[in-house]
N, C-alpha and C positions, 0 to 999 in steps of 0.2 A: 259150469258151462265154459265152453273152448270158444275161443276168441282166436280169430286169423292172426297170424303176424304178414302177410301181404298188404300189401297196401292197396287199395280200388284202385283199380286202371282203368283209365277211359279212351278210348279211340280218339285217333286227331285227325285232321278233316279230312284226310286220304286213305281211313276205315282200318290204318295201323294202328297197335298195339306195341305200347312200350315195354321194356323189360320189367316186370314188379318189385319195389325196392322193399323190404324189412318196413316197418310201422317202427317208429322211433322209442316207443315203450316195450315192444321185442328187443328190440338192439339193445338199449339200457340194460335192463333184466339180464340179458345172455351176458353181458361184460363185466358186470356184477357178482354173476352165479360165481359159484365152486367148480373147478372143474380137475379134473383129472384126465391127462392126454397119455399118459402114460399107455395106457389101452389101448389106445388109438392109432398106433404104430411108431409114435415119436420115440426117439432114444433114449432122450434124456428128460420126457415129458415136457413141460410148457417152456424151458429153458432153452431147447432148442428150435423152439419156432418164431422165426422173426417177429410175426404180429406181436406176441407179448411183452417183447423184447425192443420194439418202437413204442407201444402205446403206455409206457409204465404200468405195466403190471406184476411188479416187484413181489409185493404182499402176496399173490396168485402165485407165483412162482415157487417161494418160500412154504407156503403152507398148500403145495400139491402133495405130498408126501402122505398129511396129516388129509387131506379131504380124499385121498383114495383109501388110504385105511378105513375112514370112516364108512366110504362107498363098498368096500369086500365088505364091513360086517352087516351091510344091510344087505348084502344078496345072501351072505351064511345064514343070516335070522339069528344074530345076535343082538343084533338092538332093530329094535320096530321102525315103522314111518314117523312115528312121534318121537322119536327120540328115546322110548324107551326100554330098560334091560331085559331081554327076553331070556328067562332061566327055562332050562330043560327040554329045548328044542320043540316046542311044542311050533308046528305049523300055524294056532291059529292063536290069534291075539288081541285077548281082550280088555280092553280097556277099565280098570275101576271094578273088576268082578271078582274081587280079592277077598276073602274072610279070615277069621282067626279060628284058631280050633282050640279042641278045648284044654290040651296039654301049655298053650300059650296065655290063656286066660289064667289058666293054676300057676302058672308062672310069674306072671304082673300081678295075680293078688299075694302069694306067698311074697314076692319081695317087696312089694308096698306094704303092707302090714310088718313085715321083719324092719324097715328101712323106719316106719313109723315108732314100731317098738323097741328098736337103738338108742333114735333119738326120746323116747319117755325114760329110758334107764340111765342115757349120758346126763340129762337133767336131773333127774334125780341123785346120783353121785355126786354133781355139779353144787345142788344143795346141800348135801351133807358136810359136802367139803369145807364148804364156805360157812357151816353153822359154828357160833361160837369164837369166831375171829381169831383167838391165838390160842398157842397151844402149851397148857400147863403141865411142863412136865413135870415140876416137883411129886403133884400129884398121882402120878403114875407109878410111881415106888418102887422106879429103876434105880442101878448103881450106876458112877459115871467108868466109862470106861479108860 
């Protein structure tokens, strides 16, 4: 639901009507936001308009560059309202209505079973190696070389 940012004006005893000021949690919010002036006709975006440049808003200035990029990819429909990466230009976007198929499933089982069956044959080796602690060579009934 939409909330005014005007403020209630009430008549004063001569049936005028004052000019309507902003609601102070509009103002907040708007000085807050991201903005991007670049669009807006400024030359050098938020840099060169005094407002931002009396009120410190240094950090706003610095990172307009980085918040108009991010503003073109949401009008291209590469990233969504949530923030997320929208692959294949698809107009409509849904949230969490992702599946696996079944070439992906044969994929995470063959390398979970291979990745399992590594590790049974490195243990196994692992044991052989270490069976019988040293190693007799007389008994081998090599020459030395």
């Amino acid at each position: 639901e939409c909330i005014s940012c005007a403020e209630d004006v009430e008549a004063d005893e001569n049936g005028y009507y004052e000019a309507a000021e902003v609601k102070e949690v509009c103002a907040e919010l708007y000085d807050v936001s991201a903005k991007c002036e670049t669009s807006n006709g400024f030359d050098n975006g938020m840099s060169s308009n005094s407002y931002y440049a009396q009120n410190d808003a240094a950090n706003q200035v610095e990172n307009e560059e980085l918040v108009c990029d991010f503003i073109s990819s949401l009008k291209s429909n590469t990233y969504s309202q949530d923030g997320e990466i929208v692959i294949g230009g698809s107009k409509v976007y849904t949230a969490g209505g992702t599946t696996t198929t079944g070439g992906q499933k044969f994929a995470l089982t063959f390398f979970i079973i291979g990745t399992v069956g590594l590790a049974v044959y490195a243990a196994m080796l692992h044991s052989q190696l270490t069976k019988g602690g040293k190693a007799d060579l007389s008994a081998q009934g090599g020459a030395m070389a």
